[in-house]
C-alpha positions as CSV (number, residue, x, y, z in Angstrom):
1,X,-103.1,85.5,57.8
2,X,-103.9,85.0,54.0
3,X,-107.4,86.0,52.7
4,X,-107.6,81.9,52.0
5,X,-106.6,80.8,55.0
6,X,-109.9,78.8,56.7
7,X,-111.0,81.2,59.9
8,X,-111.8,79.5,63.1
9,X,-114.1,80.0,66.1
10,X,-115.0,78.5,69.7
11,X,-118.0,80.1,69.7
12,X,-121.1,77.3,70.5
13,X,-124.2,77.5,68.3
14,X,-127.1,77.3,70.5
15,X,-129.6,74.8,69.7
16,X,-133.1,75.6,70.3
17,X,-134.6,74.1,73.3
18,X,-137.4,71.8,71.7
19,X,-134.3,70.5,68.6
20,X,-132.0,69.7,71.7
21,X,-135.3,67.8,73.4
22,X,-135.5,65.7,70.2
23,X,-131.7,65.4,69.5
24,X,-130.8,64.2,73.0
25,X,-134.5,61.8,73.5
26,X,-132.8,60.5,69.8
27,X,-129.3,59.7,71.2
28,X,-130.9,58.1,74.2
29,X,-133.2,56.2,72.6
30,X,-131.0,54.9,70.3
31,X,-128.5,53.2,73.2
32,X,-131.4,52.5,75.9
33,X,-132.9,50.1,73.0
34,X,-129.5,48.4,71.5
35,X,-127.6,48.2,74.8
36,X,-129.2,48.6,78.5
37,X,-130.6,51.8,80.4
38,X,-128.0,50.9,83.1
39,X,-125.5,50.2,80.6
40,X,-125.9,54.0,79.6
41,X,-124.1,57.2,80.9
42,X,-125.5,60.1,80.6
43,X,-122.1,60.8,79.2
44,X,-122.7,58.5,76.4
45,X,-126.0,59.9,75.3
46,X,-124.4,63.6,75.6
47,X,-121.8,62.1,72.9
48,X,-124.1,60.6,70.3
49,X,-126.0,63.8,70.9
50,X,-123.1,66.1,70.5
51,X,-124.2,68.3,72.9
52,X,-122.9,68.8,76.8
53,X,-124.0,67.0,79.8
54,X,-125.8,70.7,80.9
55,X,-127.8,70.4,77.8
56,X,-128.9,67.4,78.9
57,X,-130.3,68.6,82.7
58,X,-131.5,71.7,80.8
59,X,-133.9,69.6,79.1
60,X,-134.6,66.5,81.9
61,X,-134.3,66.9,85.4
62,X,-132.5,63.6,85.8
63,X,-131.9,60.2,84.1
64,X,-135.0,59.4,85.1
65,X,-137.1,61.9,83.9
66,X,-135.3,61.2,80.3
67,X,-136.2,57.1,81.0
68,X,-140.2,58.3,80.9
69,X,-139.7,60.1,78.1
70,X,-137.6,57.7,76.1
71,X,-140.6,55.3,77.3
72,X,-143.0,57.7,76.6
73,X,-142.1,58.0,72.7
74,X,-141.7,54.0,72.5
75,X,-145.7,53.9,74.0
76,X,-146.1,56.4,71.0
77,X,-145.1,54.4,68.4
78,X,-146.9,51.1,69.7
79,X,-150.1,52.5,69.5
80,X,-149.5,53.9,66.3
81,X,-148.5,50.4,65.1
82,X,-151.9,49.1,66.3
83,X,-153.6,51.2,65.0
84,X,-152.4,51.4,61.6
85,X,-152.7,47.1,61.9
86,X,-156.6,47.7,63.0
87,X,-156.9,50.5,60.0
88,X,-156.1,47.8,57.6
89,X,-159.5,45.8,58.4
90,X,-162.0,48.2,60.1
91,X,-164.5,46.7,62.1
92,X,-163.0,43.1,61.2
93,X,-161.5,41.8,64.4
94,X,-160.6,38.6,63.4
95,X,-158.1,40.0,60.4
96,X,-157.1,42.8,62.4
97,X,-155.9,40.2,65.1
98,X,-153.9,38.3,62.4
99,X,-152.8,41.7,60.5
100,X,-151.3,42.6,63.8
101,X,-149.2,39.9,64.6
102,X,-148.3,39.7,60.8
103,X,-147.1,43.1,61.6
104,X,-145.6,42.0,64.5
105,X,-143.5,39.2,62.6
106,X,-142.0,41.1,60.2
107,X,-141.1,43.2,62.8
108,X,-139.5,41.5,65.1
109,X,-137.4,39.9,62.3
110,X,-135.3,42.7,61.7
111,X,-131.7,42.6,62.1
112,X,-132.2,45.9,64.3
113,X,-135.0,44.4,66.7
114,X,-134.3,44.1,70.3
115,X,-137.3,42.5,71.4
116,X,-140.0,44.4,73.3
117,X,-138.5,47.8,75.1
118,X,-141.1,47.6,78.1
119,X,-140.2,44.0,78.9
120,X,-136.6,45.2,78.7
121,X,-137.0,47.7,80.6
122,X,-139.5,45.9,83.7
123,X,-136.7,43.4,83.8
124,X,-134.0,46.4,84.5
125,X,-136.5,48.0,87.3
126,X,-137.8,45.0,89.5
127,X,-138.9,47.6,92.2
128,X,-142.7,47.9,91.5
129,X,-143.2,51.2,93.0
130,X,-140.5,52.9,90.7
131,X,-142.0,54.9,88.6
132,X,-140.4,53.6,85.2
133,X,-142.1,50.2,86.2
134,X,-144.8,51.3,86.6
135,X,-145.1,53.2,83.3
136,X,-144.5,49.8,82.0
137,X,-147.1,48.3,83.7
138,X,-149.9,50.9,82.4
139,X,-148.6,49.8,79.4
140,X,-149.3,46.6,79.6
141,X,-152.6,47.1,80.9
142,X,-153.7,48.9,78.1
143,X,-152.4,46.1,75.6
144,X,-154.5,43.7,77.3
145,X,-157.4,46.0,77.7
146,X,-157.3,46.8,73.4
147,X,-157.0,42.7,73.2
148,X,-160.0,42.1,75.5
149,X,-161.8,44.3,73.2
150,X,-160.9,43.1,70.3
151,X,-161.6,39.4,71.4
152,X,-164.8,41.1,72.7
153,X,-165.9,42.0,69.1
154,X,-164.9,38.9,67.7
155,X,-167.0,36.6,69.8
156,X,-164.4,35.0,71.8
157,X,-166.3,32.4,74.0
158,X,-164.0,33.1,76.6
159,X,-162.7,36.8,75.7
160,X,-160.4,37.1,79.1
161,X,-158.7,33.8,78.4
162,X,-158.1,34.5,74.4
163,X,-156.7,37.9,75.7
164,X,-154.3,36.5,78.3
165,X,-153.4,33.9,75.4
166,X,-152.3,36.7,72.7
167,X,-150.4,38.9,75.1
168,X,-148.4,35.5,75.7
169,X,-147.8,34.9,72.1
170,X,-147.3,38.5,71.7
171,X,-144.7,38.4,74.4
172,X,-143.0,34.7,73.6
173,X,-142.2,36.6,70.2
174,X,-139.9,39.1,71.5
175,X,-138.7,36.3,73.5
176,X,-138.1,34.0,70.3
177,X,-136.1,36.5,68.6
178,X,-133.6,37.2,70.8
179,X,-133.4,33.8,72.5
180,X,-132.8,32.1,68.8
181,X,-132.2,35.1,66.6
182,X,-134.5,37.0,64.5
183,X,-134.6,34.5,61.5
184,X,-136.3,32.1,64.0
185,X,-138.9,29.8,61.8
186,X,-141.3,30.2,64.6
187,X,-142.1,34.3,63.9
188,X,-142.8,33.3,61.0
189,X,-145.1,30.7,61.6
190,X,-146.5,33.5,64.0
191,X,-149.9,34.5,61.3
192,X,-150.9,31.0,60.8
193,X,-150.6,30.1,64.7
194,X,-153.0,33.1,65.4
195,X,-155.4,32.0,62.8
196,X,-155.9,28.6,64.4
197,X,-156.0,30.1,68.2
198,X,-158.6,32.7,67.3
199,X,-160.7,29.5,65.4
200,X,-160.2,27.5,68.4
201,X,-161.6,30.5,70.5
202,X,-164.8,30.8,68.6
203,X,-167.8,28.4,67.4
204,X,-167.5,28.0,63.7
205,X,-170.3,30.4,62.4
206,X,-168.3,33.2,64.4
207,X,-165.5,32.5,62.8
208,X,-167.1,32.2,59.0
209,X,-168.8,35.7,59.8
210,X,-165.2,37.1,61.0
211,X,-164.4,36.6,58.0
């Protein structure tokens, strides 16, 4: 063999444990969101990784165990979403309430979006009890708790009610853009709808000091 000629090996560089973590909880979050837990193999997440399946169970016990953590980082990045929203108008619910479903709009119309993972997701594990399900449902819980308290703060005359009605809106979003596409003229409407819900939810002076 020349001095030129290209050398070769077999040998497999090992990948430290907390890179493989965030390599593999990458690959699967990438084809959980775009196509379907059930729809994904182990298999495939171990090829977008481009590591081997006994990476994989090195790292998570089972599929499951990767679900919750998949889930886990999505609850992550809600939450920083919110709170960057709120961060925009401290101690202003009324325009954080609008900032973050102007947030929301944008979005959720995004070529990439696939509507809301946790909805996804509750619809793929119907069996309350399962412990993916009920991940989601601590979820949502906490989404309506953060919009009772912001409905709270904004003088709501009927917080509960104007909580129950933004989760729905929040939720008939993800819905609209997968149902009639992401360009839908209704997310985009989504701002101005909010603004006339939260003045229908307060008397007038409320809303003028809201503001």
């Amino acid at each position: 063999m020349g001095s030129d000629s290209p050398m070769t090996s077999t040998k497999r560089v090992r990948v430290p444990r907390e890179k493989a973590q965030e390599m593999i909880l990458q690959a699967a979050e990438e084809l959980f969101y775009q196509e379907g837990i059930h729809a994904v193999s182990v298999d495939a997440i171990v090829e977008r990784a481009g590591m081997n399946k006994m990476s994989v169970y090195r790292q998570f016990s089972s599929k499951t165990a990767l679900i919750l953590a998949y889930m886990q980082k999505k609850q992550a990045a809600f939450w920083q979403e919110w709170e960057e929203s709120m961060a925009k108008h401290p101690e202003r619910p009324w325009e954080q309430l609008v900032q973050f479903f102007a947030d929301l709009a944008a979005r959720a119309s995004s070529k990439q979006f696939r509507g809301c993972c946790f909805l996804n997701v509750a619809v793929e594990f119907p069996d309350p009890a399962h412990p993916v399900r009920e991940l989601v449902c601590a979820h949502q819980k906490r989404i309506s708790d953060a919009f009772l308290e912001r409905a709270v703060a904004l003088g709501a005359a009927n917080p509960r009610e104007l909580a129950y009605t933004l989760i729905l809106l929040m939720e008939g979003t993800y819905a609209d853009s997968q149902t009639y596409g992401t360009d839908s003229a209704a997310i985009q409407l989504l701002p101005g709808i909010v603004e006339k819900l939260l003045a229908a939810a307060v008397c007038t002076d409320a809303g003028a000091d809201a503001n």
